[in-house]
C-alpha positions as CSV (number, residue, x, y, z in Angstrom):
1,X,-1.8,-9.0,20.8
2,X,0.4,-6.6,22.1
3,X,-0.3,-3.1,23.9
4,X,2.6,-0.2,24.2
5,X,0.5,2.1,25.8
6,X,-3.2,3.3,27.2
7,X,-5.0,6.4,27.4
8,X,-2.4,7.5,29.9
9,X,0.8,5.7,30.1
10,X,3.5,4.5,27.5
11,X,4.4,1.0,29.1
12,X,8.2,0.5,30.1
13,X,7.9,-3.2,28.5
14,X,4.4,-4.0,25.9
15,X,1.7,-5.6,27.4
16,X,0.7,-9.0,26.0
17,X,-2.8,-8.6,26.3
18,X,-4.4,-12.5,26.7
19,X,-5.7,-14.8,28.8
20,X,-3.0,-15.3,31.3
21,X,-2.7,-11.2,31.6
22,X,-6.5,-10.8,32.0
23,X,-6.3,-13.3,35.0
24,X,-3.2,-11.1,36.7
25,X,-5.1,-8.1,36.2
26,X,-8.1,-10.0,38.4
27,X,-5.7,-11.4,40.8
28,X,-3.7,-7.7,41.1
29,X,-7.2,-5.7,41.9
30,X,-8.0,-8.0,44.4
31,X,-4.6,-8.2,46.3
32,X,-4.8,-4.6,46.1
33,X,-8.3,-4.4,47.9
34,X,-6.9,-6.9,50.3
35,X,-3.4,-5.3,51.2
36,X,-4.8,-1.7,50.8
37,X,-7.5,-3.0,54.2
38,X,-4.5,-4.6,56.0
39,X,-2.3,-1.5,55.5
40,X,-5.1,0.7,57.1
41,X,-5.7,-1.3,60.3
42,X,-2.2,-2.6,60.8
43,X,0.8,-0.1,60.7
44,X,3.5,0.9,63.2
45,X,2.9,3.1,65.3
46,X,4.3,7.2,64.7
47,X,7.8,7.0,66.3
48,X,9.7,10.0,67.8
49,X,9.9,12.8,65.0
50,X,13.2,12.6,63.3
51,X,15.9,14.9,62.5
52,X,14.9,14.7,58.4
53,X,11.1,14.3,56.9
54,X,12.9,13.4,53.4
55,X,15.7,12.4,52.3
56,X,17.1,11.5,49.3
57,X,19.5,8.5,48.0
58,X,21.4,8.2,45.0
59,X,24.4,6.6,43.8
60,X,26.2,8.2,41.0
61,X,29.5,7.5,38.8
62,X,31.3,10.3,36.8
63,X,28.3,13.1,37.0
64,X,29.9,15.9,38.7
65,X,28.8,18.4,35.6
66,X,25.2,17.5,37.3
67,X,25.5,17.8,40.8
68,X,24.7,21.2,41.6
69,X,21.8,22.0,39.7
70,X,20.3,18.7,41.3
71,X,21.0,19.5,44.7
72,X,20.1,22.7,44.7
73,X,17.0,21.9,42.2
74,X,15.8,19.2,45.3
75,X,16.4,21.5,48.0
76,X,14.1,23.8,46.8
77,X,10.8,21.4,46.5
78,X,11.9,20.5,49.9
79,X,14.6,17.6,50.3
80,X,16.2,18.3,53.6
81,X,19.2,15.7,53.1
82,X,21.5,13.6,50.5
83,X,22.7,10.4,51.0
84,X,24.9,10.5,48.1
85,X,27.4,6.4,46.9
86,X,30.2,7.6,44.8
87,X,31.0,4.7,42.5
88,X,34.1,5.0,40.9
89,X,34.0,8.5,39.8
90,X,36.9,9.7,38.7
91,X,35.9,13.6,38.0
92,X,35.6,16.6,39.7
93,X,33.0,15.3,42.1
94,X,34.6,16.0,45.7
95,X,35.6,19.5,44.4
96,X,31.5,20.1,43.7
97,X,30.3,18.1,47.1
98,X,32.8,19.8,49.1
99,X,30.9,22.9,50.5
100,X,27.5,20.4,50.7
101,X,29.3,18.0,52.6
102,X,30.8,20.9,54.5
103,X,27.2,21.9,55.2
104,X,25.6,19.3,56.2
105,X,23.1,18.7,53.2
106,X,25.1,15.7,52.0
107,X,26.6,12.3,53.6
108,X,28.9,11.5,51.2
109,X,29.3,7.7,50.7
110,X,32.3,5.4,48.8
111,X,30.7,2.7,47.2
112,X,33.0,1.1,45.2
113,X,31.0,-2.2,44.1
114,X,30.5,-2.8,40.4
115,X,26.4,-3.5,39.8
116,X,25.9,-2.5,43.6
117,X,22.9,-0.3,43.2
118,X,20.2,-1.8,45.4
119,X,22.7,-3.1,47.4
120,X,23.6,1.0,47.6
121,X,19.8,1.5,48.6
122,X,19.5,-1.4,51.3
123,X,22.4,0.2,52.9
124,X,21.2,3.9,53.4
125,X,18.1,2.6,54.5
126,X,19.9,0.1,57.1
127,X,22.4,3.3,58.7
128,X,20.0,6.2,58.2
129,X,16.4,5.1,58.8
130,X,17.3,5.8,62.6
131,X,17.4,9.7,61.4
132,X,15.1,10.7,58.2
133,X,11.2,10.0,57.8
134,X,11.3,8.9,53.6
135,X,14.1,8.2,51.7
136,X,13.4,8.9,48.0
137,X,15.6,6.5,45.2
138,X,16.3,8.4,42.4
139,X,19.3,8.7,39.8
140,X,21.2,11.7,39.1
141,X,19.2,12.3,35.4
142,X,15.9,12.2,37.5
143,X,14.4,15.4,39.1
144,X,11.0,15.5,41.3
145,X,8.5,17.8,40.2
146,X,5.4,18.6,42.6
147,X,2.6,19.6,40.5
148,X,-0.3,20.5,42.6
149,X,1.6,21.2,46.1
150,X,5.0,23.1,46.9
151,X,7.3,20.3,48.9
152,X,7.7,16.4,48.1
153,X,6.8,15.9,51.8
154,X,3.2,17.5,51.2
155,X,2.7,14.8,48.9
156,X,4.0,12.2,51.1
157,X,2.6,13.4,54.3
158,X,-1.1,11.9,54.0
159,X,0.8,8.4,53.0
160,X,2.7,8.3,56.4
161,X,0.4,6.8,58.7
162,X,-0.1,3.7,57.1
163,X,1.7,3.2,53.4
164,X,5.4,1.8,53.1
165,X,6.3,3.0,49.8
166,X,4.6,5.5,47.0
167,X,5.6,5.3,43.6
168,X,6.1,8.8,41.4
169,X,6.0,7.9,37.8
170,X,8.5,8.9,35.2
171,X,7.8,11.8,32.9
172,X,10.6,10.6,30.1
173,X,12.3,13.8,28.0
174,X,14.4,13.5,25.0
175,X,17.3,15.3,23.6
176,X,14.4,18.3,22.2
177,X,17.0,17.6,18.8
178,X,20.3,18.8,20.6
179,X,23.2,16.6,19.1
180,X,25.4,18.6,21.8
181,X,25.3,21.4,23.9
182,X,27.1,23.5,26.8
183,X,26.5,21.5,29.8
184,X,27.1,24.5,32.7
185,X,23.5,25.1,31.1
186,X,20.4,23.7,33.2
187,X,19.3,20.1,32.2
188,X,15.9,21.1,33.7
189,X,15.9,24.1,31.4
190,X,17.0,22.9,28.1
191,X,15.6,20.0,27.8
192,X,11.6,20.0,27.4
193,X,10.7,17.9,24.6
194,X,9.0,14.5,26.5
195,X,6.8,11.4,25.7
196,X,3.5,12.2,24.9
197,X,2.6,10.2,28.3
198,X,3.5,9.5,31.1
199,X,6.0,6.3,31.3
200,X,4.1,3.0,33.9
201,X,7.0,3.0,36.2
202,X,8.6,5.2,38.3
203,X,10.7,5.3,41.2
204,X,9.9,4.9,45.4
205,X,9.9,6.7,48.3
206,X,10.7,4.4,51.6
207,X,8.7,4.8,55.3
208,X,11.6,4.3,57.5
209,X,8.4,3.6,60.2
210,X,8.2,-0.1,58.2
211,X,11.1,-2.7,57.8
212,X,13.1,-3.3,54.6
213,X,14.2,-7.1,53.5
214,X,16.6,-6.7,51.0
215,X,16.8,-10.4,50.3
216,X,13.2,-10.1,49.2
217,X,13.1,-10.6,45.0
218,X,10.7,-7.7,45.0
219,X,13.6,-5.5,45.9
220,X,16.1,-6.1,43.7
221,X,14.3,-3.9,41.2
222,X,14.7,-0.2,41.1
223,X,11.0,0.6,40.5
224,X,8.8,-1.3,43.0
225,X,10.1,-1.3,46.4
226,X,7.8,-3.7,49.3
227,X,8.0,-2.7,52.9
228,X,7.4,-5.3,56.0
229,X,5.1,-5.1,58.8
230,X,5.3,-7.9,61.8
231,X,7.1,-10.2,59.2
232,X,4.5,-9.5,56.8
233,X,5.9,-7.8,52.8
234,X,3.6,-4.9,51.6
235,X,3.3,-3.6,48.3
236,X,4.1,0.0,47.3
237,X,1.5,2.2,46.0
238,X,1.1,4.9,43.6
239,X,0.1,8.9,43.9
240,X,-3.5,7.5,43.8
241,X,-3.1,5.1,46.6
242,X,-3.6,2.0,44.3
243,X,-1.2,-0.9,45.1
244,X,1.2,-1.9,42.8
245,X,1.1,-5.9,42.7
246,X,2.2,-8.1,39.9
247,X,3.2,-5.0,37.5
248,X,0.0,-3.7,37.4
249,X,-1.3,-0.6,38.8
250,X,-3.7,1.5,38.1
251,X,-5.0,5.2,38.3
252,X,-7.9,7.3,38.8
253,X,-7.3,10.0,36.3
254,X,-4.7,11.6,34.3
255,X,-4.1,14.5,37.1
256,X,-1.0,13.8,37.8
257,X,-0.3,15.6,41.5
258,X,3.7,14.9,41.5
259,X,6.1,13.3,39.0
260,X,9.8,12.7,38.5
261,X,11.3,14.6,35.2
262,X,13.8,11.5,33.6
263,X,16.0,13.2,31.6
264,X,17.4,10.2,30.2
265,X,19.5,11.4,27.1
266,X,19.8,14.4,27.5
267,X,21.8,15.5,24.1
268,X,22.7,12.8,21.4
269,X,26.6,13.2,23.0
270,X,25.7,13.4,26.3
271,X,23.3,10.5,25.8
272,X,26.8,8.2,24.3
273,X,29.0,9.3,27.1
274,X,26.5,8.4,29.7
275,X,26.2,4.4,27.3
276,X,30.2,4.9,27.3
277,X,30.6,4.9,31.9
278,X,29.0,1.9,32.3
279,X,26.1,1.1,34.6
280,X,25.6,0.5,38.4
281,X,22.8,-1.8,38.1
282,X,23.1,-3.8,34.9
283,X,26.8,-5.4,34.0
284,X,26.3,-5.1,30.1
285,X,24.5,-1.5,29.7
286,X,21.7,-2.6,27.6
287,X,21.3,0.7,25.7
288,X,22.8,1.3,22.4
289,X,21.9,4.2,19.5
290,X,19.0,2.5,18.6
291,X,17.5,2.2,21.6
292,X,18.2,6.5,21.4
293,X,16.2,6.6,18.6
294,X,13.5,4.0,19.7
295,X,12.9,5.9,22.6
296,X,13.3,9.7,20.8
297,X,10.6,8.9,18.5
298,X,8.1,8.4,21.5
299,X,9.1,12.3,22.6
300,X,5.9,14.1,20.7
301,X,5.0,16.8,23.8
302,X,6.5,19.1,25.8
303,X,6.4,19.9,29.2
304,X,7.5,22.8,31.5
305,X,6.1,21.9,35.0
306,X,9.8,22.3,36.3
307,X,9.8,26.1,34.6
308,X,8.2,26.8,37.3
309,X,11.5,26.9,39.6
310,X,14.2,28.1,37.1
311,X,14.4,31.4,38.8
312,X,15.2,30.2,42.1
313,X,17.0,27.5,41.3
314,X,19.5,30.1,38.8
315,X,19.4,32.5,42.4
316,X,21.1,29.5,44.4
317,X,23.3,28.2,42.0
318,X,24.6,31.7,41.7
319,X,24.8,31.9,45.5
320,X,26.5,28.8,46.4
């Protein structure tokens, strides 16, 4: 028997639900009781406080129309820095960076690797742990939304003692029936029309007080980042401090505090053009026009958590 979804999340791949996944489920909670123990009486130490309390990394190919409105969207719920992998653009995209770079809000980066991404990720946390708190991994077609606090660090701060990684999970929008549009208009503003639920995965946020392995299997996924203490991995864990082990994880309540806005279509023409540039983590881009209408049919609510910024964010746009 198959399961797509539960009372509060659509999953990113169906759950077969039998023996074998009744017996990981077991296994999961316990591992989680277990590594949630260790993490609270074993941790580093707080080090010196350091220049950034969060960061953000991203690696990005042929998305200059974007830029702005994302930088200056994460500015305002508090990023304090971009760590920013050009791969192969071939646009407008120094023209936009220029004045950030100029600034000091962005470290531009030349990445030119094909299916590099996490390779991207292992190296910003490598060169710049020494100078930001969290490093946040999201794409350019992913915005943070704070919900129940002003600043991403708010959120994060009660994880920094003693958590590696936290896990935001995706709220997934749709094209809200645009087959094009004018793209100097805000993605955060015209597009509202999401999943009725929240998606299972997500994306991370790094403690730069823990170690990274990159040659660790868990970290070759996007999604589910482990952290290392004394030689020893540890899980991430998500807004409700529940470990993520064996792709399970589980949640209190449907109060979400803080979630990440994945525009992934956008409109129907943005949606093929984005297909059309290729991928920095997969070699064959897996998505195709059904798989736009597959996942447009899931998009029965509407959301306007990130509303709640348009003013400001149209104020510094204007400015820069």
């Amino acid at each position: 028997m198959n399961i797509s979804e539960n009372k509060y999340f659509i999953f990113d791949t169906p759950i077969q639900l039998n023996l074998k996944y009744i017996i990981k489920s077991i296994a999961a909670s316990l591992l989680s009781s277990y590594y949630k123990i260790f993490m609270n009486f074993f941790h580093p130490h707080m080090g010196q406080t350091k220049k950034y309390k969060v960061a953000i990394c991203a690696i990005f190919k042929n998305e200059a129309p974007y830029l702005k409105e994302w930088i200056e969207f994460h500015k305002i719920v508090g990023i304090e820095h971009f760590y920013l992998y050009n791969n192969f653009s071939q646009d407008k995209y120094k023209e936009i960076l220029a004045p950030y770079v100029e600034s000091g809000d962005v470290t531009l980066i030349d990445w030119p690797h094909k299916q590099a991404q996490m390779q991207a990720y292992a190296d910003s946390i490598a060169r710049f742990s020494n100078e930001v708190q969290w490093i946040g991994f999201i794409d350019l077609d992913e915005y943070i939304v704070p919900n129940k606090m002003d600043t991403v660090y708010a959120f994060l701060q009660k994880f920094e003692k003693n958590r590696p990684v936290v896990m935001m999970y995706w709220r997934v929008f749709g094209s809200s029936g645009r087959i094009e549009r004018d793209i100097t208009g805000l993605v955060t503003e015209d597009f509202t029309v999401c999943w009725s639920k929240y998606d299972s995965i997500g994306k991370c946020f790094f403690n730069t007080k823990y170690e990274f392995n990159p040659q660790d299997k868990r970290n070759k996924t996007m999604h589910a980042m482990w952290g290392m203490y004394n030689g020893i991995a540890l899980p991430p864990v998500n807004l409700y401090d529940n470990a993520c082990i064996m792709g399970r994880n589980s949640i209190s309540n449907g109060d979400f505090s803080i979630q990440i806005n994945h525009y992934f279509t956008k409109s129907y023409q943005e949606y093929l053009t984005k297909v059309s540039r290729g991928d920095a983590y997969f070699k064959k881009n897996p998505r195709d026009e059904e798989y736009f209408y597959a996942h447009e049919m899931l998009c029965q609510d509407v959301d306007y958590h990130a509303y709640k910024y348009l003013i400001k964010l149209k104020k510094a746009i204007q400015d820069k």
